[in-house]
ZABA-828394 format. One record per residue: residue in one letter; z, y, x of N, C-alpha, C, O, CB in turn; residue number from 1. Coordinates in steps of 0.2 Angstrom, whole numbers, plus 5000, padded with zeros to 4 digits. Glycine has a CB too. Example, Ala and Ser with C-alpha at 12.3 -4.5 7.8 and 13.67 -1.06 7.14 Angstrom:
<nodes>
   code   n.pz   n.py   n.px   ca.pz   ca.py   ca.px   c.pz   c.py   c.px   o.pz   o.py   o.px   cb.pz   cb.py   cb.px   pos
      A   5039   4972   5066    5039    4978    5062   5039   4984   5066   5042   4983   5071    5045    4978    5057     1
      S   5035   4989   5064    5036    4995    5068   5039   5000   5064   5040   5006   5067    5029    4997    5070     2
</nodes>
This chain:
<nodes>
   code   n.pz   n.py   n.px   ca.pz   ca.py   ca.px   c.pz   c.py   c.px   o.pz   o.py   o.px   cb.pz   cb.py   cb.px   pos
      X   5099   4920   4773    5096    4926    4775   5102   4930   4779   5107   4930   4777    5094    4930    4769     1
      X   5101   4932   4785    5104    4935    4790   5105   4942   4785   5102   4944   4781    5099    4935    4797     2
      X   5112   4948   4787    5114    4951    4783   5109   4958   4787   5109   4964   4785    5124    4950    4781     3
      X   5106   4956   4793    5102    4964    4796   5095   4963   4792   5091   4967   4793    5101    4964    4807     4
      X   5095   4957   4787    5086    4960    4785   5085   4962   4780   5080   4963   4777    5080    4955    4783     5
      X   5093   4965   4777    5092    4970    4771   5092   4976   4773   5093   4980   4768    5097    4970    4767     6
      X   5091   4978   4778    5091    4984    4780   5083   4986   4785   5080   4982   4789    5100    4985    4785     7
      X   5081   4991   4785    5077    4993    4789   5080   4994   4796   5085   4996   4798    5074    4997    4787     8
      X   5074   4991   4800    5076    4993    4808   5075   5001   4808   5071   5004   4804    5071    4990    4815     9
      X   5082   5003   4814    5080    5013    4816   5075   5010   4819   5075   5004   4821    5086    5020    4820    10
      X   5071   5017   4820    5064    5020    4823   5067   5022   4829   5072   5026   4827    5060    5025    4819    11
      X   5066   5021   4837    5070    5023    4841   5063   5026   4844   5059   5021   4847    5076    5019    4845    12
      X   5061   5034   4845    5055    5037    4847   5057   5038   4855   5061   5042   4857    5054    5044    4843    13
      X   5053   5034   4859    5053    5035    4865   5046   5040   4868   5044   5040   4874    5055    5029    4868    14
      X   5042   5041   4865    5034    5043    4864   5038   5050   4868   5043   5053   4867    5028    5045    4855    15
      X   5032   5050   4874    5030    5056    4880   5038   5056   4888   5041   5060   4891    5030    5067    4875    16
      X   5037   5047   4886    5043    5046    4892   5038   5040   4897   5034   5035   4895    5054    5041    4888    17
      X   5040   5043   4902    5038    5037    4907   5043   5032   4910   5049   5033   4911    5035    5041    4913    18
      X   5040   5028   4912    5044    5023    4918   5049   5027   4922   5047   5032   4925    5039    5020    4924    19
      X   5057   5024   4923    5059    5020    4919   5062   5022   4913   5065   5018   4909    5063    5016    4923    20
      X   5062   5029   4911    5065    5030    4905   5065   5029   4897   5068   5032   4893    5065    5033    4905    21
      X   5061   5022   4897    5058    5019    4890   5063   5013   4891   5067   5012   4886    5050    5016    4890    22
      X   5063   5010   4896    5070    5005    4896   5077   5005   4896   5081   5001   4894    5070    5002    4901    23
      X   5078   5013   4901    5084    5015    4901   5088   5015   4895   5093   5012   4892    5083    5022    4904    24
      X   5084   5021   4892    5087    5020    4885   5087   5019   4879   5090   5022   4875    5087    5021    4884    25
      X   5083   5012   4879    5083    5008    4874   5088   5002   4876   5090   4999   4872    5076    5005    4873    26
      X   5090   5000   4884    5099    4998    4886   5101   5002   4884   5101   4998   4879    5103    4999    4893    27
      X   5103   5005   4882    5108    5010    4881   5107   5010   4874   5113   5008   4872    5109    5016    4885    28
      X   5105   5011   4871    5104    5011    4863   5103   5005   4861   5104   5004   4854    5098    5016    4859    29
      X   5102   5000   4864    5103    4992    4860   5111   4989   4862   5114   4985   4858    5096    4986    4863    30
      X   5114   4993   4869    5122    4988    4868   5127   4994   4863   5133   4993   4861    5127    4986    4880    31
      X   5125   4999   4863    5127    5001    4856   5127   4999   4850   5131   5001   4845    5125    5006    4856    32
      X   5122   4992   4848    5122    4987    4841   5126   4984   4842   5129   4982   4847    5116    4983    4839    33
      X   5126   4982   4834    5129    4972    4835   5123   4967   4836   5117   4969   4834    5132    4968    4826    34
      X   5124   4962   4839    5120    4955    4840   5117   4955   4832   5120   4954   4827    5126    4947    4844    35
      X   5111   4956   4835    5105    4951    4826   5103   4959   4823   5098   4959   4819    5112    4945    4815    36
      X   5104   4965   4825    5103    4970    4823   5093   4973   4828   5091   4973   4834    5112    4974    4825    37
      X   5092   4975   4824    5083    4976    4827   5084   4985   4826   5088   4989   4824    5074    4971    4819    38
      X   5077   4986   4830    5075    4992    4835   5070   4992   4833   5066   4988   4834    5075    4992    4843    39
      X   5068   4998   4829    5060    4998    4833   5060   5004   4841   5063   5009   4842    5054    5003    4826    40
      X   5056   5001   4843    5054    5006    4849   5047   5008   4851   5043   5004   4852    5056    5002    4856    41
      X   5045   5013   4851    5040    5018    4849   5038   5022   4856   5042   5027   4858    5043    5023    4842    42
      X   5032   5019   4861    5030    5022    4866   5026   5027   4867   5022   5028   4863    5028    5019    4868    43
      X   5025   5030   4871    5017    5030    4875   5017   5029   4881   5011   5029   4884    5014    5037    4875    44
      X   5021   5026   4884    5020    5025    4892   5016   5018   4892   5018   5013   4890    5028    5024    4896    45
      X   5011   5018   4895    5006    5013    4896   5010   5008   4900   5008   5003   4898    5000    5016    4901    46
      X   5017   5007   4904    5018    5001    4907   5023   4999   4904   5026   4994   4906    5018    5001    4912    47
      X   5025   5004   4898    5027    4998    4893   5027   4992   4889   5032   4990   4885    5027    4998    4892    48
      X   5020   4990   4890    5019    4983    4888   5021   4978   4894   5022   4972   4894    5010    4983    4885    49
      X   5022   4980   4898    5024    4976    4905   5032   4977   4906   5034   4971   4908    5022    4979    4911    50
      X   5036   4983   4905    5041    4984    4904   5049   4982   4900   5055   4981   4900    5039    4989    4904    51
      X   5043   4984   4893    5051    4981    4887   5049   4975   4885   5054   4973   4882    5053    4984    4878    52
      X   5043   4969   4886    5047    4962    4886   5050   4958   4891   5053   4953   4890    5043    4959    4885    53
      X   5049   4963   4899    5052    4958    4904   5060   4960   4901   5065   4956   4900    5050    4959    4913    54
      X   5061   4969   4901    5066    4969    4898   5071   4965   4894   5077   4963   4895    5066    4971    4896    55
      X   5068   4964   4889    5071    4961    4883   5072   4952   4887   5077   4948   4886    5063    4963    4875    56
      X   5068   4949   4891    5067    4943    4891   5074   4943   4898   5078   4938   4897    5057    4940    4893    57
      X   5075   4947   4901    5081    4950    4905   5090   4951   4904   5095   4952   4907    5078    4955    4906    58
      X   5087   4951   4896    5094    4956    4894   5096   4951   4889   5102   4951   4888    5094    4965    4892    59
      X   5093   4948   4886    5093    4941    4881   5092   4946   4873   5096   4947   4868    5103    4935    4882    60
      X   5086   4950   4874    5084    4953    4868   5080   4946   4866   5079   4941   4870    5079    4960    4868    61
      X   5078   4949   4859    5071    4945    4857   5067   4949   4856   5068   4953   4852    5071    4942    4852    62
      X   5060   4949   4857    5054    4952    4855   5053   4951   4850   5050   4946   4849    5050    4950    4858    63
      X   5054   4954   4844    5050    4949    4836   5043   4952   4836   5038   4949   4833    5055    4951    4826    64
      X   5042   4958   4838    5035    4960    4835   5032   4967   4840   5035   4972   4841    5036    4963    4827    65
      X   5025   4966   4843    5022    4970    4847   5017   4973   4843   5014   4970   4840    5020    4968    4852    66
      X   5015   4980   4844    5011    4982    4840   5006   4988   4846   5009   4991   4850    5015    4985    4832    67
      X   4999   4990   4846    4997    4995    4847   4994   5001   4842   4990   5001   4838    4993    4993    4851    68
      X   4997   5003   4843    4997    5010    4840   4993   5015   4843   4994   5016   4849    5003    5012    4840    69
      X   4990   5020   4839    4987    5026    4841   4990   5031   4845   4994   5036   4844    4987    5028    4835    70
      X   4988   5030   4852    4992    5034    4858   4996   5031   4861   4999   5034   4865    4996    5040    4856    71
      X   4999   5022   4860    5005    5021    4862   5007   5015   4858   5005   5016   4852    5009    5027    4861    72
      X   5011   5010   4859    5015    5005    4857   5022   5006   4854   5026   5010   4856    5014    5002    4862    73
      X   5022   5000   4849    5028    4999    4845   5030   4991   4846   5027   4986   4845    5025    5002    4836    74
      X   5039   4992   4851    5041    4984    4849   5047   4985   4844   5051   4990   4843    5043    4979    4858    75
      X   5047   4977   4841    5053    4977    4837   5057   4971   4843   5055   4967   4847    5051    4973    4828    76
      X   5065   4975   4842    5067    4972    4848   5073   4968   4842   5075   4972   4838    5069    4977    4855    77
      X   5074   4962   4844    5082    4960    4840   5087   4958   4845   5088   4953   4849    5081    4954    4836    78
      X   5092   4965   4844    5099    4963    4850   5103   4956   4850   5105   4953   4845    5105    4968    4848    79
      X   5103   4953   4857    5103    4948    4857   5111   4947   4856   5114   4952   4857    5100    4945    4862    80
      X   5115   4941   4855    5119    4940    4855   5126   4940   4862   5132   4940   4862    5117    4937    4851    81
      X   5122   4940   4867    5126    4938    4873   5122   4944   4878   5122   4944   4884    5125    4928    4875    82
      X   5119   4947   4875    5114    4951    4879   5119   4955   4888   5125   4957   4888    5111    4957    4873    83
      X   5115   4955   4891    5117    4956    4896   5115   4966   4898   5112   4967   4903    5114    4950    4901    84
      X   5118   4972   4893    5113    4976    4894   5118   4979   4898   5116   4984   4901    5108    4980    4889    85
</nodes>
């Protein structure tokens, strides 16, 4: 067992940000982790289901979990190890 699944992921609220400020600063708040350490990220911008996986697929996150949510979307992101943010 990896020593980040004892802990809950933070909740990083990006709800009433548009393009590009959902990506901006979720860079910036994920190369602030360690590699294996998870995010939630928490939308409303509609082109963020287009935005934080190319992200993530870009910067060498991992996607573990997408969700829609009431008003807006929730990804779980896991900081990659070699990530390029």
């Amino acid at each position: 067992m990896r020593p980040f699944a004892l802990t809950r992921p933070a909740i990083y609220d990006l709800k009433g940000l548009n393009c590009p400020l959902p990506v901006l600063k979720a860079r910036k708040r994920l190369a602030a982790m360690r590699p294996g350490n998870r995010l939630w990220l928490e939308t409303t911008d509609p082109l963020a289901v287009i935005d934080i996986p190319a992200f993530c697929a870009d910067a060498g996150h991992q996607l573990v979990e997408t969700a829609a949510v009431d008003g807006g979307h929730r990804f779980l992101v896991e900081r990659g190890a070699a990530a390029s943010t």
